[in-house]
C-alpha positions in Angstrom: -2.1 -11.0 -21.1 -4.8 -11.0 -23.8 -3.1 -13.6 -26.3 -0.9 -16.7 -25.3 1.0 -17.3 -28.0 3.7 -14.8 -28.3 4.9 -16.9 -24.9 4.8 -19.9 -26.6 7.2 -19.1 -29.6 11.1 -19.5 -28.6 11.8 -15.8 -28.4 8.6 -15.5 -25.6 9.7 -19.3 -23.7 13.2 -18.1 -23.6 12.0 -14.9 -22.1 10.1 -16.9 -19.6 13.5 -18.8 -18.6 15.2 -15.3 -18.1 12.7 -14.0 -16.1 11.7 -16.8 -14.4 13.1 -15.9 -10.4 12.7 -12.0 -10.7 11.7 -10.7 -7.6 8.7 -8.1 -7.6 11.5 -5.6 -6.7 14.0 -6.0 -9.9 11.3 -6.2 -12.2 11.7 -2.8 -13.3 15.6 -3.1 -13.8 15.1 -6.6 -15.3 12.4 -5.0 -18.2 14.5 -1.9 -18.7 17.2 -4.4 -19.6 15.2 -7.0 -22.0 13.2 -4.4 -23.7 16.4 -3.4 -25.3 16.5 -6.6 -27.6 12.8 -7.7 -27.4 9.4 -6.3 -28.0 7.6 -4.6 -24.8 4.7 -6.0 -25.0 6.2 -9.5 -25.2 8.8 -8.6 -22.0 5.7 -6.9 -19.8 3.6 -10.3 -20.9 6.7 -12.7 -20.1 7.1 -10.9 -16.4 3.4 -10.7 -16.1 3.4 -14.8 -16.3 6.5 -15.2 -14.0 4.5 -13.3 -11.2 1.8 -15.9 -11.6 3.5 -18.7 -11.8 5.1 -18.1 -8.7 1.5 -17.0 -6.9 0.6 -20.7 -8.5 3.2 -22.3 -6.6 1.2 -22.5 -2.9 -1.7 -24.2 -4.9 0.1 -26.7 -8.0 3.9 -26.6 -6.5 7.1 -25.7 -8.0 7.4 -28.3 -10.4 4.1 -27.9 -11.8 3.7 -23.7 -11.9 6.9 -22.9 -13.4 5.4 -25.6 -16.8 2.0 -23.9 -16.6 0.6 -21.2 -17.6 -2.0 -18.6 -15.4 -4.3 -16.2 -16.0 -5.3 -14.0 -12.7 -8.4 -15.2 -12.3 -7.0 -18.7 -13.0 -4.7 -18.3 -10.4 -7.6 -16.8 -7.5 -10.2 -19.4 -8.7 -8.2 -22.4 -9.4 -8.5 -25.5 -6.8 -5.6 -26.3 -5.1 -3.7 -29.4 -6.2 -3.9 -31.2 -3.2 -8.3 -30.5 -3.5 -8.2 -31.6 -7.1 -6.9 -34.6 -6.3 -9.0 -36.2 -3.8 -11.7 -35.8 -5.3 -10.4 -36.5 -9.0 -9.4 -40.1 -6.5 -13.0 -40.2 -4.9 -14.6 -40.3 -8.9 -11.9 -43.2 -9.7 -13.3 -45.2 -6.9 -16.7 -44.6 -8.1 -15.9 -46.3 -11.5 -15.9 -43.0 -13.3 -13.7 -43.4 -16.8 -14.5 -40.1 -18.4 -15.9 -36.4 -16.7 -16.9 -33.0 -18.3 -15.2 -30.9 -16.6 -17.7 -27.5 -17.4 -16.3 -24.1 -16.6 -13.0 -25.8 -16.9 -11.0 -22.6 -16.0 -6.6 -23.1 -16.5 -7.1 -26.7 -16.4 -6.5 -27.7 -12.9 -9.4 -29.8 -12.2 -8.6 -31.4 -15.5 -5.3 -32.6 -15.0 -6.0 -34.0 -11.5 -8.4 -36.2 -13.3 -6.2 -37.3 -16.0 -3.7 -37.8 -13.1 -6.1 -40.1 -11.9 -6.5 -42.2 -15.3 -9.3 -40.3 -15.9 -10.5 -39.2 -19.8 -11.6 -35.3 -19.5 -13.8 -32.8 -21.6 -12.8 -29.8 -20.3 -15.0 -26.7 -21.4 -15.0 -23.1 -21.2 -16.1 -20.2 -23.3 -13.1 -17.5 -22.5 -11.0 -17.9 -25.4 -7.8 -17.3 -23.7 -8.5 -19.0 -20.6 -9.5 -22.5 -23.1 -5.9 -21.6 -24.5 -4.4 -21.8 -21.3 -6.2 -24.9 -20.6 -5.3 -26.4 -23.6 -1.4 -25.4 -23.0 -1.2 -26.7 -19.7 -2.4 -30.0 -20.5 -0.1 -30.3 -23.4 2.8 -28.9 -21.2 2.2 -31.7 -18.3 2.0 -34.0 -21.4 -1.8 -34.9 -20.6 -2.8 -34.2 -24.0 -4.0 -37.8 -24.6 -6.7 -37.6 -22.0 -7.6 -33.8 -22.2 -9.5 -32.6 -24.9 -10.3 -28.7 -24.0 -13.2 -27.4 -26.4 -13.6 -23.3 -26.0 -18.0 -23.7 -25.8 -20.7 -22.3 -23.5 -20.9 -25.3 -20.8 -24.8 -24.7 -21.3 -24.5 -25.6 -25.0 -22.3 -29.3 -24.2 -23.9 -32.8 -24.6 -22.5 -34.4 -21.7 -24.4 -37.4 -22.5 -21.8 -40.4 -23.0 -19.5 -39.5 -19.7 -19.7 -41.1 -17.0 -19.3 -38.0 -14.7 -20.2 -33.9 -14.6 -17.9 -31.7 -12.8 -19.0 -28.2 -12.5 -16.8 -25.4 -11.2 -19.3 -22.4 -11.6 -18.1 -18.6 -11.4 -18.5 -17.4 -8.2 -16.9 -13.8 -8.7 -18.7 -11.3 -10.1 -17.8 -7.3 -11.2 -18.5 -6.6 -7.8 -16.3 -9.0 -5.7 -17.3 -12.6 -4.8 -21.1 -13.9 -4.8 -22.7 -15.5 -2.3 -26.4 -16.3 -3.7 -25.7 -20.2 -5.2 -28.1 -18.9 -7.9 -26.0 -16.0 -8.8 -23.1 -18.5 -10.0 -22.1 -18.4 -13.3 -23.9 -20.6 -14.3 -26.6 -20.6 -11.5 -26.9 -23.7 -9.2 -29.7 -24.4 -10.6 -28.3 -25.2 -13.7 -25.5 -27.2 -12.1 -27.6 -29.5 -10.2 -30.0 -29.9 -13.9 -26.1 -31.4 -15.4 -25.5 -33.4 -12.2 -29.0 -35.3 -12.6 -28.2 -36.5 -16.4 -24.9 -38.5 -15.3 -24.8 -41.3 -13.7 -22.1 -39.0 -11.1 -21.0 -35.5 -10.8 -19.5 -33.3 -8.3 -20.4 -29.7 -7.5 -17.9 -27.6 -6.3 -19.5 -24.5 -4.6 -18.2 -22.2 -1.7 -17.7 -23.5 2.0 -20.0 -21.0 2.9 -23.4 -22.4 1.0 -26.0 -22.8 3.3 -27.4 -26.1 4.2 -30.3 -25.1 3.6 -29.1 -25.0 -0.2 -28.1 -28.3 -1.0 -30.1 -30.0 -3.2 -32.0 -33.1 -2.2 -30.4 -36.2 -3.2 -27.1 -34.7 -2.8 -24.0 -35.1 -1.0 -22.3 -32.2 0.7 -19.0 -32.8 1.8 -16.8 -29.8 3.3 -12.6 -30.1 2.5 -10.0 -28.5 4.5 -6.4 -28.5 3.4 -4.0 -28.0 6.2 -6.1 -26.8 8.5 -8.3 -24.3 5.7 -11.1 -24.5 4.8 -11.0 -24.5 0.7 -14.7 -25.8 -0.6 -17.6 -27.6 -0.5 -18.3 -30.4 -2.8 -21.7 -31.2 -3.4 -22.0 -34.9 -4.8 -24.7 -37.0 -7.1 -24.5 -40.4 -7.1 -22.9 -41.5 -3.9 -25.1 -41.6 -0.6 -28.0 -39.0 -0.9 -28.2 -36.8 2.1 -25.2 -37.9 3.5 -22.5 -35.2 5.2 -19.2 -35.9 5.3 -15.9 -33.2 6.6 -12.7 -34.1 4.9 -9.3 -33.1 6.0 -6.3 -32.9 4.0 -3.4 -34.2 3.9 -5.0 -38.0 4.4 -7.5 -37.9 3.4 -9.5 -38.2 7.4 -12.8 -38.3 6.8 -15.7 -37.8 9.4 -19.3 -38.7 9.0 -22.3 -37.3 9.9 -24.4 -39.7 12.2 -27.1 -36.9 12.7 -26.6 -36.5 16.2 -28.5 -34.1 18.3 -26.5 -30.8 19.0 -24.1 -31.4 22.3 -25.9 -30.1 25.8 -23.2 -27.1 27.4 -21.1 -28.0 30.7 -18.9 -26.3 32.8 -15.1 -25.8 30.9 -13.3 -28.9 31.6 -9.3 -29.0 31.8 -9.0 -29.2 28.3 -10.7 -27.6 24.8 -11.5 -28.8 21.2 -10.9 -26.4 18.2 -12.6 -28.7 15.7 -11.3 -28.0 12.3 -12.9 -25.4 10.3 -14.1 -28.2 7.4 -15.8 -30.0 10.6 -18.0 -26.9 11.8 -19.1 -25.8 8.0 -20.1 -29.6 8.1 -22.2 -28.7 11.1 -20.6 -32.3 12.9 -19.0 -30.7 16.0 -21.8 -33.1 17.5 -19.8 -35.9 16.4 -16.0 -34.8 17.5 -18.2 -33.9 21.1 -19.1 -37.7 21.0 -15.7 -38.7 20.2 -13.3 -37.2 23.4 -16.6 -37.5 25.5 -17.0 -33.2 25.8 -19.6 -31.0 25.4 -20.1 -27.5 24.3 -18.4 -24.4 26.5 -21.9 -22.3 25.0 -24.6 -23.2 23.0 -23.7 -20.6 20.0 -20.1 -21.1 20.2 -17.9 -24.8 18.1 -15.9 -25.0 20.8 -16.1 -28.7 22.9 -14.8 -28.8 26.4 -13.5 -32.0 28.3 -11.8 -33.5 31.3 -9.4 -35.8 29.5 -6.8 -35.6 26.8 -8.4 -38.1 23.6 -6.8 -37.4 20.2 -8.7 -36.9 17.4 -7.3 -35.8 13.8 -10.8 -33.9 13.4 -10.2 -31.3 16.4 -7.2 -29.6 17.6 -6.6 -29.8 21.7 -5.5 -27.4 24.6 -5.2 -27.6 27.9 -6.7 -24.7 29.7 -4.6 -23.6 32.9 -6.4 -20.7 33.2 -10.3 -19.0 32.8 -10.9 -14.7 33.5 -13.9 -13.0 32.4 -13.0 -10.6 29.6 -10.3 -8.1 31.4 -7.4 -6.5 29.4 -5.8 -5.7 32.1 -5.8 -9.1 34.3 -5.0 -10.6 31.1 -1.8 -8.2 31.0 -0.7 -9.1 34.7 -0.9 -12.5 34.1 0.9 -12.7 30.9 3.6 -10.8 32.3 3.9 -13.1 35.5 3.9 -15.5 33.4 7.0 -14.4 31.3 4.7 -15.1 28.1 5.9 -13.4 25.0 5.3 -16.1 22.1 1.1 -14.9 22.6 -1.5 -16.7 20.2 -4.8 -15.3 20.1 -8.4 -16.8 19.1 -11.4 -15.6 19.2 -14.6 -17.4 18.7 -17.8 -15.2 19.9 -15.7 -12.1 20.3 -15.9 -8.7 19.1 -12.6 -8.3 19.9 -9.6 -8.4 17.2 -6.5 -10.6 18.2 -3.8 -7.7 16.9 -5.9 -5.1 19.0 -5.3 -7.5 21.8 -1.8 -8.0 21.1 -1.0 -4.2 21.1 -3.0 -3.8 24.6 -1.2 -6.8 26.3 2.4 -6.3 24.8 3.6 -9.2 25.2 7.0 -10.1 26.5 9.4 -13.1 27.5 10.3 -16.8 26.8 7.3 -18.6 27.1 4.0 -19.5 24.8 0.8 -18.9 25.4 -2.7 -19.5 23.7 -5.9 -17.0 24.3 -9.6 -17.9 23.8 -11.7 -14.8 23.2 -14.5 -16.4 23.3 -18.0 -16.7 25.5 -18.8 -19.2 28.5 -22.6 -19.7 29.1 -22.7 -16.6 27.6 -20.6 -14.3 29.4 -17.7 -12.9 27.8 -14.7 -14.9 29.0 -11.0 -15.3 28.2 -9.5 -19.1 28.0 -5.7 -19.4 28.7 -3.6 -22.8 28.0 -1.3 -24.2 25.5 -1.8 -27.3 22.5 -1.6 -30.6 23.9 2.2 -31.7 23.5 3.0 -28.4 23.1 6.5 -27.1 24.2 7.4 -23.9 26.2 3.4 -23.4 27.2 3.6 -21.1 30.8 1.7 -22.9 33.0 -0.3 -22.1 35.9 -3.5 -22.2 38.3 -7.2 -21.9 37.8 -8.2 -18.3 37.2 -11.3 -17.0 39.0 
């Protein structure tokens, strides 16, 4: 799709009704069909936008994706809805009226924030994807508050805003980019916006070194439903500050800067902190909170003699510890009736569906496997979640 607006006259939006549910499969049959009384360019382009829109869906919802519009890349880079939101809700509590939103992609970012009450510049210098911008807002009937302006976010005077939002490129020819500086635009940059407003937020990948973030910044790590989707890096708020937020909530947990948590023997029950909570680098502080320590000094895991809820890690009760054996494992899952099999690995070489095929699994009951290390020998971890149903117990493995 290199030009929106053939989809937006009432030949192309009745097109986009028809094709609307097509299933990957009937496309064919479906485009054989409309081509007879409509341009193929316009039918490929109408089918083309169905398939995004419904890719959209696990990110903006029904009810949103089939209004919108999507370019590919809008639909890989975009932040989810969910993501958007929280923080578009932490710059409302911060006072913030009006944001640039620079390197506005499809508009997503935008629209959470004029959700929020929030009056958004949102720039970008792809033609098309401004277009699209400028489309959605209009079809969510944001208009009033989002003014999309197709520019080089290097070239905007973001003087007169009360916040900077940057969503840099981080995808290049070759596949994603790693090097902060090899955004598009560069960090660099970014962090130059962030330090003329009086706020902004950074969003950069989960993966961004610590090392990296600015001084004077907050770095706050977001996991939506268990994944981990960014890393936000904040001016501002509370310089030097680290924070791991889980969504739906919000739950937030702050760093304290504890010390990193000694090892102990595996207790009778282990703490999977959530992903958001390890790129955060506070497994220190879920340790401090069910009163555990670490299983090895290289590996997030936190061990513990008693059951203490936390929303920031998610429990198991070990029944059963074997040093790395395929076969032993195989015996005892097949004593044990276990055909409902979950496998983790943390510290491992080894791939959970290589596992799987080896053990073959079989029977009623659930299980949970730790590939993982113990003081540094390689060592398998068998139990069941916390208040789990149908786990296969048992005793203490040697």
């Amino acid at each position: 799709m290199n030009d929106l607006a053939p989809l937006l006259t009432p030949e192309g939006r009745a097109l986009l009704d028809a094709v609307r549910d097509t299933a990957p499969a009937d496309e064919l049959a479906v485009a054989t069909r409309l081509r007879r009384d409509h341009p193929a360019a316009l039918v490929s382009a109408a089918l083309g936008q169905a398939r995004l829109r419904q890719r959209a869906v696990a990110k903006f919802g029904a009810r949103d994706a089939e209004r919108m519009f999507f370019t590919p890349n809008g639909v890989e880079q975009s932040t989810r809805a969910s993501v958007a939101a929280h923080r578009a809700g932490r710059l409302r509590e911060l006072g913030v009226t009006s944001v640039a939103d620079l390197c506005c992609g499809i508009g997503g970012d935008a629209v959470a924030l004029a959700r929020a009450g929030i009056r958004v510049l949102a720039v970008d210098r792809d033609p098309l994807t401004a277009a699209v911008a400028r489309e959605n807002a209009a079809a969510l009937g944001l208009s009033d508050l989002i003014e999309v302006r197709e520019a080089d976010v290097t070239d905007v005077d973001t003087a007169g805003y009360d916040a900077v939002f940057v969503d840099p490129a981080r995808r290049g020819g070759r596949g994603r980019v790693f090097d902060p500086e090899a955004y598009s635009p560069p960090l660099s940059w970014a962090v130059s916006a962030a330090l003329r407003a009086p706020h902004a937020a950074l969003k950069v990948a989960p993966g961004i070194p610590h090392e990296a973030v600015p001084d004077g910044a907050e770095a706050e790590w977001i996991s939506d439903g268990g994944d981990v989707k960014e890393a936000v890096l904040w001016f501002g708020t509370t310089p030097g500050a680290v924070r791991a937020t889980l969504l739906p909530g919000p739950r937030t947990l702050l760093g304290t800067g504890l010390p990193d948590p000694g090892v102990r023997p595996v207790g009778r029950f282990l703490y999977e902190p959530d992903g958001a909570v390890i790129r955060a680098h506070l497994v220190a502080e879920v340790a401090r909170e069910v009163d555990g320590g670490l299983i090895d000094e290289t590996i997030a895991y936190v061990t513990a003699d008693e059951a203490r809820p936390t929303p920031y890690a998610t429990a198991y009760e070990i029944t059963d510890r074997l040093p790395f054996n395929v076969k032993k494992l195989k015996a005892l899952l097949r004593e044990r009736e276990v055909g409902i099999l979950t496998v983790k690995k943390r510290g491992s070489a080894v791939e959970p569906e290589e596992l799987r095929k080896k053990v073959k699994p079989q029977g009623p009951n659930a299980a949970t496997v730790f590939l993982t290390r113990v003081a540094g020998a390689p060592t398998m971890l068998i139990g069941g979640p916390v208040g789990g149903a149908g786990t296969a117990g048992g005793g203490s493995g040697s």
